[in-house]
C-alpha positions in Angstrom: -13.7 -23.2 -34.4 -13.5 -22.1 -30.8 -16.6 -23.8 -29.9 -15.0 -26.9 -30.4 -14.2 -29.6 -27.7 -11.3 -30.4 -29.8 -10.2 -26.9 -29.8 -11.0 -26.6 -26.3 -8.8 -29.6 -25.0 -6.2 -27.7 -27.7 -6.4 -24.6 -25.5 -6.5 -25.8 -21.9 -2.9 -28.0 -22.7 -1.4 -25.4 -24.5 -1.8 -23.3 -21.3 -0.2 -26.4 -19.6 2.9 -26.0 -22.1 3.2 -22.6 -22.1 3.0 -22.2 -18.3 6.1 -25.1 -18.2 8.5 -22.5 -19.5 9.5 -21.9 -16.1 11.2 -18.6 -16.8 13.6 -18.7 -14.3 15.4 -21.5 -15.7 15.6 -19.7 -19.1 17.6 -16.7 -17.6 19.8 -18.3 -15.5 20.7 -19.9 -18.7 21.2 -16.5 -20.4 22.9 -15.3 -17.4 25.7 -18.3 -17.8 24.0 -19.4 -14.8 24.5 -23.2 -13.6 22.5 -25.1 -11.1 19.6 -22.8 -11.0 16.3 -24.3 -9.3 18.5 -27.2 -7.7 19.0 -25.5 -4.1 16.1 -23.6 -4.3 12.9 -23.2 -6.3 13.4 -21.7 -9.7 10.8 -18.6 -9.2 11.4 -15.1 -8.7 12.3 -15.1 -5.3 14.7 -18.0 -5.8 15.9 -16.0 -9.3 16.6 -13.0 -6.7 18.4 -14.6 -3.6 20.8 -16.5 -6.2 21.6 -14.0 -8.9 19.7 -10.5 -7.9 17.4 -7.9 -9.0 19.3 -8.6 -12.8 17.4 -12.0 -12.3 14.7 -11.2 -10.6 12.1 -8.7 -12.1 12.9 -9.8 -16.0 11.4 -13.7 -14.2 8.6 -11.6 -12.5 7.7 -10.2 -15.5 8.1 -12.9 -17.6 6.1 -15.3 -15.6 3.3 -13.1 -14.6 3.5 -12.1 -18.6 2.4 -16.1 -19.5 -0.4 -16.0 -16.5 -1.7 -13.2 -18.2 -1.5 -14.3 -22.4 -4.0 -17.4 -21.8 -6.8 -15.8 -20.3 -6.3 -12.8 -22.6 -6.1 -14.6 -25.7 -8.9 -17.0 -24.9 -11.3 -13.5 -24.0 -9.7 -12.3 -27.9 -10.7 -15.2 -29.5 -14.4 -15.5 -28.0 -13.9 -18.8 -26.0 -16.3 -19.7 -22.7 -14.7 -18.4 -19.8 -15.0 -22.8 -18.4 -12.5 -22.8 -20.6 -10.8 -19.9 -19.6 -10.9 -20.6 -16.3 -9.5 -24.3 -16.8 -6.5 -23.4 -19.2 -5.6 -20.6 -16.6 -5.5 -23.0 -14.0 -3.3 -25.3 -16.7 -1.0 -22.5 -16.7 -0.1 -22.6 -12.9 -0.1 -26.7 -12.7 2.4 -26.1 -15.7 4.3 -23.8 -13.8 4.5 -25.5 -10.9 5.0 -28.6 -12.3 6.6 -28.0 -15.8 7.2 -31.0 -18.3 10.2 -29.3 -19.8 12.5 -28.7 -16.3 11.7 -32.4 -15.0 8.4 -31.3 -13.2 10.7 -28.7 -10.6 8.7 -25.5 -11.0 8.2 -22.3 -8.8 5.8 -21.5 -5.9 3.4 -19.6 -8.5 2.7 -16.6 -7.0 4.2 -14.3 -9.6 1.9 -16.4 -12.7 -1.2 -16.2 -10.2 -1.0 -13.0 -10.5 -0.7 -12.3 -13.7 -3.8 -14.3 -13.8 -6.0 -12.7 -11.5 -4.6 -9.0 -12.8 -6.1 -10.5 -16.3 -9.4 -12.1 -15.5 -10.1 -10.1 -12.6 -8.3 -7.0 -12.3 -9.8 -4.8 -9.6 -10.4 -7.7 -6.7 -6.7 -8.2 -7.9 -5.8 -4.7 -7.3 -7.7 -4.6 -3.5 -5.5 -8.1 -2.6 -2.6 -6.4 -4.0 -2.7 -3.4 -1.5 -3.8 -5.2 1.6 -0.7 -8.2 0.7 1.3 -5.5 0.2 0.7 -3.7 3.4 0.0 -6.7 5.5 4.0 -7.5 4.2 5.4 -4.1 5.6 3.7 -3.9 8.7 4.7 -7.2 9.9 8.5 -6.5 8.2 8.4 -3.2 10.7 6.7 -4.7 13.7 6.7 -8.3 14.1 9.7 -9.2 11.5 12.6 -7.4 13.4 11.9 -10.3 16.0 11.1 -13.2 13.6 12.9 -14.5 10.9 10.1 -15.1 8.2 10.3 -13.2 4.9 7.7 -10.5 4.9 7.0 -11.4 1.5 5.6 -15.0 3.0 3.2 -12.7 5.1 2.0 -10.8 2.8 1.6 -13.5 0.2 -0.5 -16.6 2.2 -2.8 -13.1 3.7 -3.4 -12.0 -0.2 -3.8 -15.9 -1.2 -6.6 -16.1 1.9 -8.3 -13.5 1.9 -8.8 -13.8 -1.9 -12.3 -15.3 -2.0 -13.5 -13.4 0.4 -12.9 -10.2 -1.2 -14.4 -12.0 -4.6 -17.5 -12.4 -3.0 -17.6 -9.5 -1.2 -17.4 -7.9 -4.4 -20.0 -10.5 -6.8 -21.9 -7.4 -7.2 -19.7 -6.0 -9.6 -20.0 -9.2 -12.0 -22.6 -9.2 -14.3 -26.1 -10.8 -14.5 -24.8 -14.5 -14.8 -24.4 -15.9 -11.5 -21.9 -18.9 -13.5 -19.4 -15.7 -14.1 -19.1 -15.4 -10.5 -19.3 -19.2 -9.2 -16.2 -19.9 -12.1 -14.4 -16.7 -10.6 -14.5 -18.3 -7.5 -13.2 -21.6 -8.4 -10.1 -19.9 -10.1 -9.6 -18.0 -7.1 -9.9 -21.1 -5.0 -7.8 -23.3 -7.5 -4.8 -21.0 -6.8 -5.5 -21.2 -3.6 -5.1 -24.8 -3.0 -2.6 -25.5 -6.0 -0.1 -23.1 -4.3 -0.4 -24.4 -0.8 0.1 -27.6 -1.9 3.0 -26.4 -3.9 4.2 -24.7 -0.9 4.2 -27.6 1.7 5.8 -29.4 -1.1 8.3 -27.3 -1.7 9.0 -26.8 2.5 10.0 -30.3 2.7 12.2 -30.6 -1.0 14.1 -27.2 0.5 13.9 -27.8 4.2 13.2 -24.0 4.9 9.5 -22.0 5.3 8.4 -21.6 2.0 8.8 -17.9 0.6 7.0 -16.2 -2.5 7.8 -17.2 -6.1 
């Protein structure tokens, strides 16, 4: 059954679907929240300048939790990672642009990378660390003059450096050179997909774009 197109098409909009259940909507709703997303984007940095850490990690989780269930249930269930690849991408347009909250979605860091942590989880790991440190360098150094989140640092140096650590590392993929090439257009995909949601989001908010 998973070898057909049918199925396939099935697959890549159900990641589209499930990726528009922009989490941080849904608990500012359990919160008793009102207004959420309107004044700023409905991610998990927006979760945690409105409503706190309360807010904030369950969206983290919840949305890097979705990034994650596509490409693992399409590896359970035996499907070509094309497929894979395209429905995990369908997961961050969805996220970004979900059909259930009037296409007003998050940045999509947080569902990125639960994406990359699932497909490709020790490249993931190596961007991780150097985003991470990249962030509290500059918030120790360079941030105490400059008013930039540090998270905004460390997140476009993570989302640039990405393919260059991917192909840095294409030894570590197997035989099939087609593993490696798809890798690279996921890595590139959420690349472009949130720096256009980025510049997007800079002119709806009026402010420099910050994670989530």
């Amino acid at each position: 059954m998973v070898d057909s197109i049918y199925f396939r098409i099935f697959f890549v909009i159900a990641g589209y679907l499930l990726g528009s259940v922009v989490f941080g909507y849904v608990i500012a709703r359990i919160l008793g929240k009102k207004g959420f997303g309107v004044v700023d984007r409905p991610g998990t940095a927006g979760a945690g300048r409105q409503y706190g850490v309360k807010a904030a990690i369950p969206v983290f989780l919840f949305d890097c939790g979705k990034g994650a269930a596509i490409p693992l249930i399409g590896i359970a269930i035996g499907l070509d990672m094309l497929t894979i690849v395209i429905a995990s991408l369908a997961v961050l347009v969805g996220h970004n642009w979900p059909v259930f909250f009037k296409f007003r979605g998050g940045g999509g860091v947080a569902t990125a990378m639960g994406i990359s942590a699932a497909l490709i989880p020790i490249q993931f790991l190596i961007v991780l660390a150097a985003g991470l440190a990249v962030s509290f360098t500059y918030k120790y150094t360079l941030g105490k003059k400059h008013k930039v989140n540090p998270n905004v640092i460390g997140s476009l140096f993570a989302i640039i450096i990405f393919p260059v650590v991917l192909y840095l590392f294409r030894s570590w993929f197997d035989a099939s050179e087609k593993t490696f090439f798809l890798m690279l257009i996921l890595t590139l995909g959420i690349l472009i997909i949130i720096v256009v949601k980025g510049i997007l989001l800079h002119f709806m908010y009026r402010k420099v774009p910050t994670a989530g």
